[in-house]
N, C-alpha and C positions, 0 to 999 in steps of 0.2 A: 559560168557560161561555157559553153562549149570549145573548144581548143582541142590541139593536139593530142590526140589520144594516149600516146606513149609516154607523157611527162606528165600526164596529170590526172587528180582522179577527184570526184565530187563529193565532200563531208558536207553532211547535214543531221543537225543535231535537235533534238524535243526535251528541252529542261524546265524543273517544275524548282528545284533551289538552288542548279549551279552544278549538280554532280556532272550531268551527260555535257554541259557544256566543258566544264573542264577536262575531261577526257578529252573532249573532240581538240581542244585548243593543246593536249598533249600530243594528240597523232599529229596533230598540222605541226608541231613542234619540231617533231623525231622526222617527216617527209622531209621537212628543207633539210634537215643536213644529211639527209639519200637524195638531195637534189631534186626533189618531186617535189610538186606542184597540185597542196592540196585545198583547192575550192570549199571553205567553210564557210556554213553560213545555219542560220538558225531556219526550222521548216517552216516557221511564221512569214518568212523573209522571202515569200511567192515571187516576187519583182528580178529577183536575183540568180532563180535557176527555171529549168523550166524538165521537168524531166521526161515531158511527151518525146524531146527533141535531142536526148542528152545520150552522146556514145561514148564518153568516159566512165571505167565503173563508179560504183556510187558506193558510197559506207554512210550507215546509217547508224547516232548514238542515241537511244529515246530510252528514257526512266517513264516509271509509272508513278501515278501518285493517287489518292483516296481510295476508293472501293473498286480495284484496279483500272483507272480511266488512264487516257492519258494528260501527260501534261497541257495545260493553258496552252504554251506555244507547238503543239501538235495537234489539239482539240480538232483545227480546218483543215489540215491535212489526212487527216485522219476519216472524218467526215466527206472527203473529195474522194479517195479513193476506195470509199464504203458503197460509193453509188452502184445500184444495180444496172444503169445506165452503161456501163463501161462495159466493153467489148473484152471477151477473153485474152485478146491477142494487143490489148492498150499496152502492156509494156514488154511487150514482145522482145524488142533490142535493149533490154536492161540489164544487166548483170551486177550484183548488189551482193555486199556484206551487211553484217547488221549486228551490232552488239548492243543488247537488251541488259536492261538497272533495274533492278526490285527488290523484295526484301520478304525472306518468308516468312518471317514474321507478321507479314499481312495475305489479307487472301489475293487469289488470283496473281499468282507472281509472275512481276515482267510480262501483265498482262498488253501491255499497248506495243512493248515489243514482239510478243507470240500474235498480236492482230495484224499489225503491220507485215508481219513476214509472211504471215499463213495469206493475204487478201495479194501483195505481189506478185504472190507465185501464181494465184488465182485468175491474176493478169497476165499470165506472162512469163515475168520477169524471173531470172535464173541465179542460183547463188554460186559466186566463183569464191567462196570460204564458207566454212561453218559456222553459223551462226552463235554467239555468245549467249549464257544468262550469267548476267552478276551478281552476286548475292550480299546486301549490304548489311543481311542478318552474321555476317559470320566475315564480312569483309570482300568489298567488293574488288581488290588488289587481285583477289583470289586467282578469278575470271579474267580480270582487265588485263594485268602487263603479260598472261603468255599468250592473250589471246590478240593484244596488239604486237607482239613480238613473231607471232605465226602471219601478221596479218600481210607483210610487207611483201614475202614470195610470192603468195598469193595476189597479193595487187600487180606485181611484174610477170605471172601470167597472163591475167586478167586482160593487163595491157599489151601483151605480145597478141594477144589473141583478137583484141577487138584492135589490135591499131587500124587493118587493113580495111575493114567496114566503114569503124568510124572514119576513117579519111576519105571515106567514099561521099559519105553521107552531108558531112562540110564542103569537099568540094561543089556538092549539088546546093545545097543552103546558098552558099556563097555564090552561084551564079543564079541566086533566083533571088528577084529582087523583093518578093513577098515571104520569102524564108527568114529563117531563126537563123542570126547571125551574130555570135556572141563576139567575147572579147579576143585576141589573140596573145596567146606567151609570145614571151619575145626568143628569138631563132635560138636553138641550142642542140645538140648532141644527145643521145639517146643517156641520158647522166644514168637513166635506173635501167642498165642494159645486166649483160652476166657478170658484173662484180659489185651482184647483193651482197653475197655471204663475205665477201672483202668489207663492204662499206657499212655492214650492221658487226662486226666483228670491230668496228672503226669506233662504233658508238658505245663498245664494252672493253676499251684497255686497261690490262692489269691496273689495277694500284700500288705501288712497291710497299712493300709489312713495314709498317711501324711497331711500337711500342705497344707490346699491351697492357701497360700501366696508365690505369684511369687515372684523372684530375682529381687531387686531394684539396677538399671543399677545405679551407679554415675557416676556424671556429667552430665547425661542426662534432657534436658528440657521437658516439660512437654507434650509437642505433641509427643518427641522420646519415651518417657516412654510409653505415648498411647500407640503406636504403636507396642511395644512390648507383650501387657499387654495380648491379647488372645492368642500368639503365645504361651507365656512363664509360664501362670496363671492356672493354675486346675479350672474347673469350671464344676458345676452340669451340668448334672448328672455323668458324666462319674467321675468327681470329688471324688462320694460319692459309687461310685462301686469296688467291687472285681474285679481284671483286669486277664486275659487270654491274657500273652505276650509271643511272641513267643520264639522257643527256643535261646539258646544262642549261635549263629554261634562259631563251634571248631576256635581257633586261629590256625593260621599253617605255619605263615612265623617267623624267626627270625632277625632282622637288625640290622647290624652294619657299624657303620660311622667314616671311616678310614681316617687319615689325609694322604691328598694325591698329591703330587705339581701338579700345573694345567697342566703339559705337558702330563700328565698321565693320565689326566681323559679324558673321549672323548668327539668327538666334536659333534656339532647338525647335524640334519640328513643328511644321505648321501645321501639323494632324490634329482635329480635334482634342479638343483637354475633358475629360468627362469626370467629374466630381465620384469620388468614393460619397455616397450616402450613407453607407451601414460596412459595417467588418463582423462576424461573428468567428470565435474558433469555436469549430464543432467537434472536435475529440478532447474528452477527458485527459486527466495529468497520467502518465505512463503509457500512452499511444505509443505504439511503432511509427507513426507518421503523422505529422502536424498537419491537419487541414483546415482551412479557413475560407471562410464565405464571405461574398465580398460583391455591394449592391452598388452598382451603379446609375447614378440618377443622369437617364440620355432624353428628359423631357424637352430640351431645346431642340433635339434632333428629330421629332419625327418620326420615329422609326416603329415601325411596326414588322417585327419582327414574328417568326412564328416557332415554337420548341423544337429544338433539333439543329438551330440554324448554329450556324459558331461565328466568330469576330477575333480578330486580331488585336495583340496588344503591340505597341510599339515601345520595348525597354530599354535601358542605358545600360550599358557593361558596368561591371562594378568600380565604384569611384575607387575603390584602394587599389584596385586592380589597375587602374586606369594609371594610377599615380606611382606604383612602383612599376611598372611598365615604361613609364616614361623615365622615371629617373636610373631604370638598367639601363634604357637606350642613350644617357647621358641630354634628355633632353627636356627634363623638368622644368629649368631656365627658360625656354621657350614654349611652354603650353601655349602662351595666349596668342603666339603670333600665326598669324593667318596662309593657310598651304595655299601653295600655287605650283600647280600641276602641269606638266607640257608631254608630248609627247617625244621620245628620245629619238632623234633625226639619225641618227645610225642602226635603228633598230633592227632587228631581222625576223623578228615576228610579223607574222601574216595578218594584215585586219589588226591589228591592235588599235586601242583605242584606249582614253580616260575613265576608267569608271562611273556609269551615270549617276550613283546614288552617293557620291562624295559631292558636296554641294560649292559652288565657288566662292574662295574665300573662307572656308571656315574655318575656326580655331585648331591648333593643332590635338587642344584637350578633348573638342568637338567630334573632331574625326575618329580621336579610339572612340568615344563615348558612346556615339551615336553612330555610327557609321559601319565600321568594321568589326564583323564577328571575333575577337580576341581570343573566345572558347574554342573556337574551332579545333577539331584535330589534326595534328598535322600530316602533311599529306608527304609523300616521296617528295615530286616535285619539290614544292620547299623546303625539305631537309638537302635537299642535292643545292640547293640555293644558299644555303646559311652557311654550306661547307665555305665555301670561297671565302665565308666572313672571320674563321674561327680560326686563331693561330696558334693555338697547344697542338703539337702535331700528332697526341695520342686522343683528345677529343676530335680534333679532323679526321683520323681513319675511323672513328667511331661512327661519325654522324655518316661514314661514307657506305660503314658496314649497312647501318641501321635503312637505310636507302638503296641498299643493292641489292640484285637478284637474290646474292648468296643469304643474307639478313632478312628474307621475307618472312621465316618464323618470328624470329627478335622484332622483327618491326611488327608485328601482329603483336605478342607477348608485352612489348615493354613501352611503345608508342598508342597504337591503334587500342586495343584492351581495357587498357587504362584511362585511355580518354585523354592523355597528355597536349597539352595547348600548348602557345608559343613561348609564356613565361615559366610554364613548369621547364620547359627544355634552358631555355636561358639560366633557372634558377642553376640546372647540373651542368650547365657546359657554360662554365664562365669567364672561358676566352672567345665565345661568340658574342660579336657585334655588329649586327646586320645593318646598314643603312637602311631609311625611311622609307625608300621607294620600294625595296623589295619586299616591304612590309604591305605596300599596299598591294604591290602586285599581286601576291599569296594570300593576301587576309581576304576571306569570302566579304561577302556582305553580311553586318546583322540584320536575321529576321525576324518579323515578328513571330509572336507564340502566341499560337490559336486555343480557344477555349471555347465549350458548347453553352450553350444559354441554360439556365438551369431555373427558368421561371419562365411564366407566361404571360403577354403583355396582356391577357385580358385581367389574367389573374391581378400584375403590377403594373399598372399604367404606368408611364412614365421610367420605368425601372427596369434594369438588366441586371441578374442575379447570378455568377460564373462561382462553380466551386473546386479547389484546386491543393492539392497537396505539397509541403514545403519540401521540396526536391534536397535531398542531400547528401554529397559523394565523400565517403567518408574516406582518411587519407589512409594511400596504400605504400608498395614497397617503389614505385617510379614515381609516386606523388604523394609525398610525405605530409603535406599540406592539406586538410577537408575544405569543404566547399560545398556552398550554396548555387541550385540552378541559378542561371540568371535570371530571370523573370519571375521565380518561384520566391527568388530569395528576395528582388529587390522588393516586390510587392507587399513581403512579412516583414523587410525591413520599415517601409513607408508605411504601414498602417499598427506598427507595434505600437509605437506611441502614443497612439489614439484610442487603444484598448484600456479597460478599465473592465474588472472582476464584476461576475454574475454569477449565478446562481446554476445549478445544474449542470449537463453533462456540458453544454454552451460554457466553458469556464469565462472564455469574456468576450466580451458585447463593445463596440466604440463608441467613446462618450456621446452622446446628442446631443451636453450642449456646447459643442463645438461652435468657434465663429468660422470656423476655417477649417474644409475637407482638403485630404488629399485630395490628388487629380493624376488619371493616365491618360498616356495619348493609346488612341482607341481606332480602328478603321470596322466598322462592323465589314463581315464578308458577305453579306448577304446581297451587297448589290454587284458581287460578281462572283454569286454561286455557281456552280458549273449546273447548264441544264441537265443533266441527270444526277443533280443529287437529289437524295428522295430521302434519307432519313428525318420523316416527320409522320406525324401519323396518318392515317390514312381519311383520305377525303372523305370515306363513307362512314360515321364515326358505328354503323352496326356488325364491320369485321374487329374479330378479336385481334386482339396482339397480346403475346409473350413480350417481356422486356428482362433482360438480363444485364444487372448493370451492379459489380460487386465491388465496395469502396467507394471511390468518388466518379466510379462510371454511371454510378446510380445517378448523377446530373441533370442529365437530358430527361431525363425518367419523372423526375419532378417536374421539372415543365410540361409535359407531354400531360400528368393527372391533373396539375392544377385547369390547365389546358381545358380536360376533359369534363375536370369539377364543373369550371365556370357554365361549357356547354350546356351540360344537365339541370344546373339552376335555371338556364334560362329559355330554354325547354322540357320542362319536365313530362311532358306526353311525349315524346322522341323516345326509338330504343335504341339501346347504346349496346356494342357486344362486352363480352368480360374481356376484363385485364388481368395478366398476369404479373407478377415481377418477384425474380428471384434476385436476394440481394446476400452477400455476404461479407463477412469481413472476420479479423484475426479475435477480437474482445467484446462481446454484445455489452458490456458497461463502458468502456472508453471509446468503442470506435464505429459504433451505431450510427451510422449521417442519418437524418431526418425523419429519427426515429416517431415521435411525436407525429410529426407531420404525416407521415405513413399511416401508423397508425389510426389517425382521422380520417384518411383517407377511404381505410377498412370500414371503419364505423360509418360512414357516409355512403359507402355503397359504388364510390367511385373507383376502388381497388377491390377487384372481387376475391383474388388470390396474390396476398402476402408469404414467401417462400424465403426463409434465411438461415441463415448458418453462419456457426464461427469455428474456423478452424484450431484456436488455441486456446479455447475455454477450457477449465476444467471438468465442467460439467456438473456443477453442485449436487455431487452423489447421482443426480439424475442418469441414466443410458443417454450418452453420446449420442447425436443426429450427423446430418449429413458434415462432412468437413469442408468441400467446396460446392458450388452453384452448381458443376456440372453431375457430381452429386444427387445432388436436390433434383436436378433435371432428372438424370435416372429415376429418382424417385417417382415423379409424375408421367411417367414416358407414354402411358395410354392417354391421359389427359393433354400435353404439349402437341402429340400425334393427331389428338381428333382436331385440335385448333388448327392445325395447321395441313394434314393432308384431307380432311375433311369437310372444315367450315370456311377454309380456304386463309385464314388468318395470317399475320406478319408477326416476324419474329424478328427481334431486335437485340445487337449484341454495344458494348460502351464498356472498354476499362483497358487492362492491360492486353497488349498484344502478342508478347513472347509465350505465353505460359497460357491465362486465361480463354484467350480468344481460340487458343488452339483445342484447346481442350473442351472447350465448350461446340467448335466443331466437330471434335471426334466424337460426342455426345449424341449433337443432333444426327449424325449418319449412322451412329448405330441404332436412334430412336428409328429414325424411317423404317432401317432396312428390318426392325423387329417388327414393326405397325405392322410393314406392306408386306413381312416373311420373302425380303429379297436380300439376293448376297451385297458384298460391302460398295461392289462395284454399281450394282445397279442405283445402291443407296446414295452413293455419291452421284449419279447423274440426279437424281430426285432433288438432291439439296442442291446442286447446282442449276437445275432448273430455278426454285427457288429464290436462287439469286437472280437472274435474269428476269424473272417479274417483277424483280424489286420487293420479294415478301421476306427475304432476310438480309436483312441491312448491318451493317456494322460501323461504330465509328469507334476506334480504338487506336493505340497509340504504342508504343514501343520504347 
């Protein structure tokens, strides 16, 4: 709400898993101790600010999420200030920063922060800094800490500049008894006056040089010590530098672990339980990657679902993880007793609150389990947090490196890169020992892990068919230890048991005569798809579609024919346009998904053009074909061009994001711009058009 213009400035944040929040909750962090007064608050949170009426600058953190939209908690904002209703001059008295999250590894980067910024200024409103893109393809530290380290000058012009307005502006509010009259700070001194460069110089004092003899792990042999030896070692330059570490996040929770008999504590989630009906592995023995298919029987639910749509699984962290996690933290003796959470009455964090997905009273075994992302990477913030815990005073300057300015490569290289979680770090720095609360402070939430339908409810009544590859991070030089995704792995854990050998490339099949299926907790998404997702097929079933879906992006792809089968069976006078689908993968004998099924597909008439390659065949004496889809694309370039700039057809993309998805763009813009004989420039408005009808869709993943 509106105050004092020279102390304070308005954050408002658009988060889709916690990233843009957490930023925002670092600037709010770093202002209080510059004595500034920063108004946080999520854009969802309309009640709370109001920015017709608002003359303190304003900083804006929004991520992007799907087929570049924005997040859930900006969808209405977003949409408000889209209206054509709104007068050029609506935020005329605005003056706004704005630092934008994406990933280019998906299209449209930092799409909802380029809409956002590009429609303000459309109103009006003026940027007193330059606006950020983050790029979480490559790390988004990249962007963030110089762009919040530039950001603070800039907010103490900002505020030199609009003080005299804005105090105009309040004292008129404030004597009109129908005016916006917010909260007032309470009386202070101009704290963020000319001794910035004094008091952000405040928030970077030297560190005095310790030792740069890393912690000698015992017991460990001689390739484990390796392996530790960059993670955990001080090493020039950065070694022999004055370090600029960030500041030191307020603590704000207090935990207490109540002995509590188990009838009392509560139980795992109350999300739907949905029975495994079927498991099949569908790669042969010698796959590069284990995938497995896996039927869910949702006939109690209802659900009518349509190909395309995707659902959330709800997993547990891994039980051993969960157990030597506890027992580093010396707190195995206590699993079963029940957390109790309060808020720390000394706190200095702004808006702090409890976490709402930690549920009250639950077990302490509960909480890693079910609650708290464990995998998570670690972020600055919580390395500067666990300093305070560690007493080897050469892992303390370590962890202070690996969190300071001067450490931004090493912490890209030996933290971020590698993917290192909270117990990888614990395993090599084994004078840290963080208390419980700072754990929860920093530990995200666990999410769920979304998966596309890969069958059609006309096709399987009653049944939801998802196929998924077993994720696995094989161990490196900062994580000596491999590892199974979470969800990836528990799922091949939970259903290995149940398998039993079959016949063909399907090596095994789950018993049927099971008395007893597994069971996961399940949220289908479909009842809170965002209104412009569209990857489904097209309502007119006589436009074509291309479908590109190579490995287990092929998915969605089976739903969508089985889909289209059932349609034509039970119309058979209807005309249907042709389908495309290019499919590929590394072995046509081991790593063929749905091969058979496909097949039938052709022979049926429902798939008119089957298009595949394998990139690591030998080729049985035969000439070599395409190596990847985009490839194959080339290969067909008159034919994908007349579907699509001609018959007006939708083109659909499903699989990797880093590599594939890119590439298969750079395909389709060179097909246009050969069809239409335009340069690459024109070719790329062509396919971006495309996107905006919604005729190229993508659901890929990174």
């Amino acid at each position: 709400m509106p105050c004092e213009a020279k102390s304070r400035f308005l954050l408002l944040y658009g988060s889709q898993r916690g990233q843009a929040k957490s930023i925002a909750e670092e600037i709010c962090d770093q202002a209080e101790g510059l004595g500034v007064v920063a108004d946080a608050y999520c854009l969802s949170q309309k009640e709370k600010y109001n920015l017709e009426k608002e003359i303190a600058p304003v900083v804006f953190v929004v991520s992007t999420t799907g087929d570049g939209e924005p997040p859930d908690t900006a969808l209405a904002f977003v949409r408000g200030i889209k209206k054509k209703t709104l007068p050029s001059d609506h935020f005329e008295h605005m003056r706004y920063a704005l630092l934008a999250l994406g990933d280019t590894n998906y299209s449209n980067f930092c799409n909802c922060g380029k809409t956002i910024d590009s429609r303000l200024q459309e109103l009006g409103a003026k940027r007193f800094y330059p606006t950020g893109h983050a790029d979480d393809g490559v790390g988004l530290e990249i962007v963030v800490e110089p762009w919040i380290e530039g950001l603070w000058e800039a907010v103490r012009k900002a505020l030199s500049e609009m003080s005299a307005s804005g105090q105009e502006r309040l004292d008129q509010a404030e004597t009109d008894p129908n005016g916006y009259v917010g909260k007032q700070d309470e009386p202070n001194t101009d704290k963020f006056g000319g001794d910035l460069n004094i008091q952000l110089l405040s928030l970077h004092d030297p560190v005095p040089g310790l030792s740069d003899v890393g912690p000698q792990r015992e017991g460990a042999g001689a390739e484990a010590g390796a392996a530790y030896t960059l993670l955990t070692r001080s090493q020039p330059p950065v070694s022999e530098s004055s370090l600029s570490i960030p500041t030191l996040p307020p603590p704000f929770i207090d935990v207490q672990l109540l002995n509590t008999s188990p009838q009392e504590v509560i139980s795992p989630f109350s999300l739907p339980h949905v029975p495994v009906s079927r498991a099949v592995r569908l790669t042969g023995e010698g796959a590069v990657k284990t995938a497995l298919l896996l039927e869910l029987d949702v006939s109690e639910h209802q659900m009518d679902y349509q190909p395309g749509d995707s659902f959330d699984i709800h997993c547990p962290n891994s039980c051993a993880e969960v157990d030597e996690l506890l027992r580093r933290l010396g707190l195995s003796q206590q699993k079963s007793c029940s957390v109790q959470l309060q808020l720390r009455a000394d706190t200095k964090k702004k808006a702090a609150q409890i976490p709402s997905y930690i549920p009250e009273r639950c077990s302490l075994q509960y909480l890693f389990t079910w609650c708290l992302e464990i995998r998570s990477v670690l972020k600055k913030a919580f390395l500067r947090s666990l300093v305070e815990y560690t007493s080897n005073p050469a892992e303390k300057r370590r962890l202070q490196e690996l969190c300071s300015k001067q450490g931004s490569a090493e912490y890209n290289s030996f933290i971020r890169d590698p993917g290192l979680c909270l117990l990888d770090l614990l395993r090599a720095f084994t004078s840290c020992l963080p208390p419980l609360s700072i754990l929860i402070e920093h530990l995200p939430k666990l999410q769920p892990r979304s998966y596309s339908a890969a069958s059609s409810s006309l096709s399987h009544p009653g049944k939801l068919l998802f196929v998924f590859n077993i994720v696995e991070f094989p161990a490196c030089a900062e994580r000596p230890i491999p590892r199974r995704g979470v969800c990836t792995g528990w799922l091949a854990d939970m259903v290995s048991s149940v398998l039993q050998p079959s016949g063909g490339v399907h090596t095994q099949e789950m018993n049927p005569g099971l008395q007893t299926s597994p069971k996961v907790n399940w949220a289908p998404q479909k009842s809170i798809l965002r209104p412009s997702s569209a990857f489904h097929l097209p309502a007119d079933p006589t436009v074509p579609i291309v479908m590109v879906g190579p490995g287990t992006g092929v998915a969605p792809f089976i739903g969508f024919l089985q889909h289209r089968y059932k349609q034509r069976q039970e119309n058979q006078e209807a005309a249907f346009g042709e389908t495309w689908l290019f499919f590929g993968c590394r072995y046509k004998d081991r790593e063929f998904l749905f091969r058979e099924e496909l097949e039938n597909f052709v022979a049926r008439g429902t798939l008119t053009h089957l298009k595949v390659c394998f990139s690591r065949d030998a080729g049985d004496g035969e000439e070599l074909g395409p190596k990847y889809v985009q490839h194959n694309l080339h290969l067909h370039a008159q034919q994908v061009g007349n579907v699509l700039l001609k018959q007006n057809g939708c083109f659909y993309v499903c699989g990797d994001a880093r590599n594939m998805a890119k590439d298969v763009n750079e395909a389709l813009i060179e097909i246009v711009g050969k069809e239409l004989q335009v340069d690459k420039l024109e070719a790329m408005k062509v396919v971006a058009g495309l996107r905006e009808e919604k005729r190229y869709l993508q659901d890929i993943w990174s």
